[in-house]
C-alpha positions as CSV (number, residue, x, y, z in Angstrom):
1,X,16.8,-50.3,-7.7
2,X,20.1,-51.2,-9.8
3,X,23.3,-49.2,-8.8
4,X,23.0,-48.3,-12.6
5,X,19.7,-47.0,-12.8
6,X,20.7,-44.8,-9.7
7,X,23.7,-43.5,-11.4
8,X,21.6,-42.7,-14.4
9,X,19.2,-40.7,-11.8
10,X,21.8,-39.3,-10.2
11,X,23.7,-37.9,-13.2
12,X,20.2,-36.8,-14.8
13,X,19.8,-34.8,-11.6
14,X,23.2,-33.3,-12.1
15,X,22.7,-32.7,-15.6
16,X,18.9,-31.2,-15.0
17,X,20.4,-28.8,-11.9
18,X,23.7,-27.7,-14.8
19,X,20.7,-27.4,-17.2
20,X,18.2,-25.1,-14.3
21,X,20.8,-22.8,-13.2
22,X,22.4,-22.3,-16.6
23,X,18.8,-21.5,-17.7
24,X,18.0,-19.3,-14.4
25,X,22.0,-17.3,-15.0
26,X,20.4,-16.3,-18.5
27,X,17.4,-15.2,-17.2
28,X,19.0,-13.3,-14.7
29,X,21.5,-11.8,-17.9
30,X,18.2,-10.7,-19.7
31,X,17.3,-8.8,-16.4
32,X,20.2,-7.3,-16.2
33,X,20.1,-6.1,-20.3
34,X,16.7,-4.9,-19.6
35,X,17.4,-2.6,-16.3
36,X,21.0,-1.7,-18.4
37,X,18.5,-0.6,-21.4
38,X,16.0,1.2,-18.9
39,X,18.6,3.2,-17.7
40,X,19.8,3.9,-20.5
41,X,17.0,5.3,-22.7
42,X,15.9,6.7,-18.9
43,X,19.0,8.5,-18.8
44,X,19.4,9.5,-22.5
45,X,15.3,10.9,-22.4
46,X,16.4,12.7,-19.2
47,X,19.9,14.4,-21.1
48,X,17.7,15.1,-24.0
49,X,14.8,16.8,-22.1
50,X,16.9,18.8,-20.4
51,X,19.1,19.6,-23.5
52,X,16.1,20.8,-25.8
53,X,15.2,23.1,-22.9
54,X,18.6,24.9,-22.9
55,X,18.8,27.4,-25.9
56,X,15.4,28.7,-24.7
57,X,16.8,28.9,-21.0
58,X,19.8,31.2,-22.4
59,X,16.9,33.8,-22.8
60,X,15.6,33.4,-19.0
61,X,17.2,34.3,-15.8
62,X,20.4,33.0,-13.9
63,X,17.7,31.8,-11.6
64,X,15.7,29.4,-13.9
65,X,18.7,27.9,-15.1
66,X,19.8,27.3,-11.3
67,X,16.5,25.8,-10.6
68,X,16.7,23.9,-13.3
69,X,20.3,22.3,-13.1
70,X,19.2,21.4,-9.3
71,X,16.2,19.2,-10.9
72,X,18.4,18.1,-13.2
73,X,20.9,17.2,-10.5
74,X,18.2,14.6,-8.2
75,X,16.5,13.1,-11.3
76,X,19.8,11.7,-12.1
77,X,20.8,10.8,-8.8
78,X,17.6,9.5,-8.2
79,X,17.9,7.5,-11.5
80,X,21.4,6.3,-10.2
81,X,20.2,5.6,-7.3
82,X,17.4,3.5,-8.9
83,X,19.8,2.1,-11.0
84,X,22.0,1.2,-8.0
85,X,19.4,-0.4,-6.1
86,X,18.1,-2.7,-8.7
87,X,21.7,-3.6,-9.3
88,X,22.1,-4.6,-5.7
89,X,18.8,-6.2,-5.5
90,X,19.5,-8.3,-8.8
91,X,22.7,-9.2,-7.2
92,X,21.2,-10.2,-4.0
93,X,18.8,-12.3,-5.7
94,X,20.9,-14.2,-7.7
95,X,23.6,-14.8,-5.4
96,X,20.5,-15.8,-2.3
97,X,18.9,-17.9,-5.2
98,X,22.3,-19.6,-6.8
99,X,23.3,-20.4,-2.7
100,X,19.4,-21.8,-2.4
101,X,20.0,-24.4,-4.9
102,X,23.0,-25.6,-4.5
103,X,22.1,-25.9,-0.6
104,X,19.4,-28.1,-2.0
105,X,21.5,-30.1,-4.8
106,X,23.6,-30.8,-2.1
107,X,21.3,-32.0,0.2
108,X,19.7,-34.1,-2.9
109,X,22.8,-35.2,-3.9
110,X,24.2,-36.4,0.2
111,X,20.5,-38.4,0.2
112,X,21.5,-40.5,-2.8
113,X,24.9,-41.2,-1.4
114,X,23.7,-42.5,1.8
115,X,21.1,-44.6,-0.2
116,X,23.9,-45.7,-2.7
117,X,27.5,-44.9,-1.0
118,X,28.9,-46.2,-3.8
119,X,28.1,-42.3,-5.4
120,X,31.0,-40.3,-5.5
121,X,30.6,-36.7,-3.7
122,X,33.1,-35.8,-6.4
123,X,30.7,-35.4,-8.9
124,X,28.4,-33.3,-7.5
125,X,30.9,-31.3,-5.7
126,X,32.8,-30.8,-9.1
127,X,29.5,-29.6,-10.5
128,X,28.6,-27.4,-7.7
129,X,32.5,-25.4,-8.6
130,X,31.5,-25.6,-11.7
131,X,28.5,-23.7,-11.6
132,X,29.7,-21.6,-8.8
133,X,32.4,-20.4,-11.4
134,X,29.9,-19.9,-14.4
135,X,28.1,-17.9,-11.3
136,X,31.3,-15.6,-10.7
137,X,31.5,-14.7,-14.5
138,X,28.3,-13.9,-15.2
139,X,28.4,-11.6,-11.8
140,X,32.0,-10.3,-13.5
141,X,30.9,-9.7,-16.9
142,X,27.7,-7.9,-15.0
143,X,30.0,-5.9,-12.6
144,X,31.7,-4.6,-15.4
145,X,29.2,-3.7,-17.6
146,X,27.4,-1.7,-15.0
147,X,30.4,0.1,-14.0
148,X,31.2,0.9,-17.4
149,X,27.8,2.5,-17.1
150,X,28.1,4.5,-14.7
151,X,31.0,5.3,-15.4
152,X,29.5,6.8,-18.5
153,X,26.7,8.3,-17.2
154,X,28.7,10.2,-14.8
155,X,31.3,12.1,-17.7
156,X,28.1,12.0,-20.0
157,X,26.4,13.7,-16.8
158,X,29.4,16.1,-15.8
159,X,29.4,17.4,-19.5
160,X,25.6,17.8,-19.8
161,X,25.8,20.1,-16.4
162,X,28.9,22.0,-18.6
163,X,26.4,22.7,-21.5
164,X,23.8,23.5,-19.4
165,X,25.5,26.4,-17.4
166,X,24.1,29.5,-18.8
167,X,27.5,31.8,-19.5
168,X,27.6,34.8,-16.9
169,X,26.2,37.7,-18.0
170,X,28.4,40.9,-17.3
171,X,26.8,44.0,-16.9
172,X,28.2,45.9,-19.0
173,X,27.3,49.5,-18.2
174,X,26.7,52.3,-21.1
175,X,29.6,54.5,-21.4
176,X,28.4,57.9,-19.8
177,X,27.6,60.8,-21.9
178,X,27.4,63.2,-19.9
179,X,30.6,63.4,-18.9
180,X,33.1,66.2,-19.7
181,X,36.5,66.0,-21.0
């Protein structure tokens, strides 16, 4: 096999490994706008069940409205929580996945130099930074959006307990009649 025709392979491998992980870092961006939507409309749905309930709860009992905040209070943090997990878990998975392949490009890539040692590592170690970098951005951009999330849910949370409270009810005791002046 010409040194060419293995530098054409070799660079093709590079190229289709840039081209896999580039494909697999939007895939794993899609996730993450899907769970980010899911969250969302769970979290919205949840605020506005809750909200609808509260003029009619003004007319019930301290009690029911207790009750009430406390379900309100674990669905959300279990939908946090949810939304923490599958944030880990998405994580997890890319970073296990991203280190995966490049243990694999490497290994790929270390084959065809000791077949041809006229390959430079350099290539496919500037291509491995590379994508480690696109990696770290992605995870950045990701970081931050979810954090900006809960972040949000959390005040949006905070000032849904607020209009929930039912006001305190004094009891406000008749004025007596029957006393004399």
């Amino acid at each position: 096999m010409a040194t060419d025709e293995i530098n054409k392979k070799y660079y093709d491998m590079v190229e289709t490994f840039k081209k896999n992980v580039a494909e697999s870092l939007k895939n794993q961006t899609n996730a993450w706008n899907e769970l980010l939507q899911s969250g969302q409309k769970n979290f919205v749905d949840l605020q506005q069940y809750y909200g609808k309930g509260h003029q009619e709860l003004l007319n019930q009992m301290k009690k029911a409205n207790t009750e009430m905040l406390e379900k309100l209070t674990k669905n959300y943090q279990d939908l946090r929580e949810s939304l923490q997990n599958n944030y880990n878990n998405l994580m997890q998975q890319s970073a296990t996945n991203l280190n995966k392949n490049l243990d694999q490009f490497k290994t790929n890539c270390e084959e065809a130099m000791k077949k041809v040692p006229a390959l430079s590592p350099k290539t496919y170690q500037d291509a491995m930074s590379e994508l480690k970098a696109m990696h770290g951005k992605t995870s950045e951009s990701i970081q931050k959006a979810f954090t900006t999330l809960i972040e949000h849910m959390d005040k949006s949370f905070r000032d849904t307990i607020k209009q929930l409270q039912l006001p305190e009810v004094k009891n406000k005791t008749p004025p007596r009649t029957d006393v004399k002046k």
